[in-house]
C-alpha angles and dihedrals in degrees: 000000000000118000082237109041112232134196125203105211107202109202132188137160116295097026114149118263101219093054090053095044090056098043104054084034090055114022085054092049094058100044097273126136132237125199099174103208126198109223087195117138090222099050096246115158096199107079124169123221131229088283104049097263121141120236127186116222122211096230131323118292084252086062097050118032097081093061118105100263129158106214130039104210122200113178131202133271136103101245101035096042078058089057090050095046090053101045109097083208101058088053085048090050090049087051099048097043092054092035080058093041092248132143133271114189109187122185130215116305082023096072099050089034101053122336080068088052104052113089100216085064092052110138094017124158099232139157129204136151110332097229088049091054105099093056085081122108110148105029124050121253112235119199086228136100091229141030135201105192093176089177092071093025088242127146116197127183125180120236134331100294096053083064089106098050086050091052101054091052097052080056095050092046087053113029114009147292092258094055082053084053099047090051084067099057083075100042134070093240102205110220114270092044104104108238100199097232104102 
């Protein structure tokens, strides 16, 4: 790991805004950085999310990838999981990450759509929306909003709204528990998000 942790957000159109949004607001807040990657076949760096919101990239996936980054972050959405499935460079960044023992965390649609179908994942605990559940074959459905499967280094998380409990465990994998914990004393934790301090 690198002395300054580092994600790799992957975007492409029809990504889903809330998931954005709580990505680049937490990981930054505990030391963590972003480099925010278009997936886009044309090398654009404004992509629009899900709702029709514009965000601005950092460079195109071809120009960061081979930086030394912890994470490899894929985030939820139809269209957007389908760019994903058919970029060449996304498969070779999901090779390289797990060939260097590195993370992948993958987000709803994500997780049915592509993470299921990549070899190197087959027989992962994973979780990922309920009622996309059945559309698993390869990989094991888990009741949680997030999962952590450390055999393949792959992170999972459920839906939007379970962004933030993605988040803190993406701070706890690469700084501690108790930076994870120290992200909730400015935030009002609902019951049911871990808040690392038990």
């Amino acid at each position: 790991m690198s002395a300054t942790p580092s994600v790799l957000l992957c975007l492409a159109h029809g990504n889903d805004a809330i998931e954005i949004t709580t990505f680049l607001s937490l990981l930054p807040r505990a030391g963590i950085q972003v480099t925010v990657a278009s997936v886009e076949g044309d090398s654009t760096l404004a992509v629009r999310s899900a709702e029709g919101l514009t965000f601005q990239a950092d460079r195109p996936l071809c120009q960061a990838v081979d930086n030394a980054h912890d994470v490899l972050l894929l985030l939820g959405g139809r269209k957007s999981s389908q760019t994903y499935v058919e970029s060449d460079l996304v498969i070779e960044s999901i090779a390289q990450f797990t060939a260097s023992q590195r993370y992948v965390a993958a987000m709803s649609h994500v997780v049915p759509g592509l993470i299921d179908k990549v070899d190197r994942f087959r027989g992962a605990n994973v979780t990922c929306l309920p009622q996309q559940k059945a559309l698993l074959q390869h990989t094991q459905w888990q009741e949680r909003r997030v999962v952590v499967d450390p055999r393949y280094h792959l992170l999972s998380g459920q839906g939007p709204l379970c962004a933030t409990d993605m988040a803190l465990k993406i701070i706890e994998l690469l700084k501690e528990k108790e930076d994870a914990h120290a992200i909730t004393h400015d935030l009002a934790i609902p019951i049911g998000i871990y808040n690392y301090q038990e």
